[in-house]
C-alpha positions as CSV (number, residue, x, y, z in Angstrom):
1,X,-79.9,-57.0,-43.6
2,X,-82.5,-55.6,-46.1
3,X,-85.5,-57.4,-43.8
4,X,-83.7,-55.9,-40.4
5,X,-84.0,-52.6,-41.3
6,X,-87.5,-52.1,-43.0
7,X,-88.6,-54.2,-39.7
8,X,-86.7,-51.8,-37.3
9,X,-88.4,-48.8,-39.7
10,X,-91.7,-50.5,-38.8
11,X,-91.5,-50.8,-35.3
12,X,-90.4,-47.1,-35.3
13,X,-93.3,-46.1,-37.5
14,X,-95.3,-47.9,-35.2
15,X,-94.0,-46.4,-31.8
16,X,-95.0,-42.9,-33.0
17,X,-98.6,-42.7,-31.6
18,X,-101.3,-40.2,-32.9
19,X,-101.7,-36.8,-31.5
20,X,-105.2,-36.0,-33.0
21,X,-108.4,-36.1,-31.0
22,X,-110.0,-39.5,-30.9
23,X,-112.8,-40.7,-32.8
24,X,-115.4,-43.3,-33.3
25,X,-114.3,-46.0,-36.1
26,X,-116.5,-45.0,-39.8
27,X,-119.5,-46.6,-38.9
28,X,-119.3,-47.2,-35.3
29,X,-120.9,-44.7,-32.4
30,X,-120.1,-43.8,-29.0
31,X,-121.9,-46.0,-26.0
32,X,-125.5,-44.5,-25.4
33,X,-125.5,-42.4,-22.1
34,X,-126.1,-44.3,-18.6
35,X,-129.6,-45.0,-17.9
36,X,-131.1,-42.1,-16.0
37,X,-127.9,-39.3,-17.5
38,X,-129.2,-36.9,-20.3
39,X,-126.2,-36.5,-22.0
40,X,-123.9,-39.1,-23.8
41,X,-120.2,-38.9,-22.2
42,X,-118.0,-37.7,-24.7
43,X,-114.2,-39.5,-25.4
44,X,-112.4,-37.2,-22.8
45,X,-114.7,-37.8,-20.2
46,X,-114.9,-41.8,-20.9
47,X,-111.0,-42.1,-20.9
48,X,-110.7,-40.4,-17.9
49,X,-109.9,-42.6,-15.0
50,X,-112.5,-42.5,-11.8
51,X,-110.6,-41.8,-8.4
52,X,-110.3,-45.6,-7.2
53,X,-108.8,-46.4,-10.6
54,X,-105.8,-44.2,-10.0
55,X,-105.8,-43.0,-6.0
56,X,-104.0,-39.9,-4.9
57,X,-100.9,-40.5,-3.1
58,X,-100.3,-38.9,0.2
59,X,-96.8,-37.4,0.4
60,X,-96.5,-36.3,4.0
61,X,-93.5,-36.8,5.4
62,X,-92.8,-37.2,8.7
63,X,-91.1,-34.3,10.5
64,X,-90.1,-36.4,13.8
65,X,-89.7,-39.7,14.9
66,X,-93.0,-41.0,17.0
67,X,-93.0,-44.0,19.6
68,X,-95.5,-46.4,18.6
69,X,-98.1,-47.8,20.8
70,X,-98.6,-51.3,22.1
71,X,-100.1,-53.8,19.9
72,X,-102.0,-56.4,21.6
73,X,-101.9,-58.6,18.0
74,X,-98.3,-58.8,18.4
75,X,-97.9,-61.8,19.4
76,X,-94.8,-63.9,18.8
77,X,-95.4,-67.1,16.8
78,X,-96.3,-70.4,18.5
């Protein structure tokens, strides 16, 4: 019972997550700017996600029903 609980305490420990601003491990340095850039991308730019990583989503809805248009590929199976 003893084992149960310090394991659920761990795994609730562990869900927590950190709130601070992230920074390079003691010893370690962020990756040298792109050949070509003159500045070195800080953390907040490098875990930003680019636009075809995460697209926008169209919400348009429809506001009436449309009749669709012939399809020539249509074609019933053979």
């Amino acid at each position: 019972m003893k084992r149960l609980f310090a394991l659920s305490v761990t795994v609730l420990l562990a869900a927590c997550g950190q709130k601070a601003e992230l920074k390079p491990v003691a010893g370690q340095t962020l990756p040298p700017a792109a050949y070509g850039a003159d500045v070195r991308p800080d953390t907040d730019k490098l875990l930003e996600l680019d636009p075809l990583a995460a697209p926008v989503r169209s919400v348009e809805l429809r506001k009436r029903s449309e009749v669709r248009e012939d399809d020539p590929f249509d074609l019933p199976p053979e």
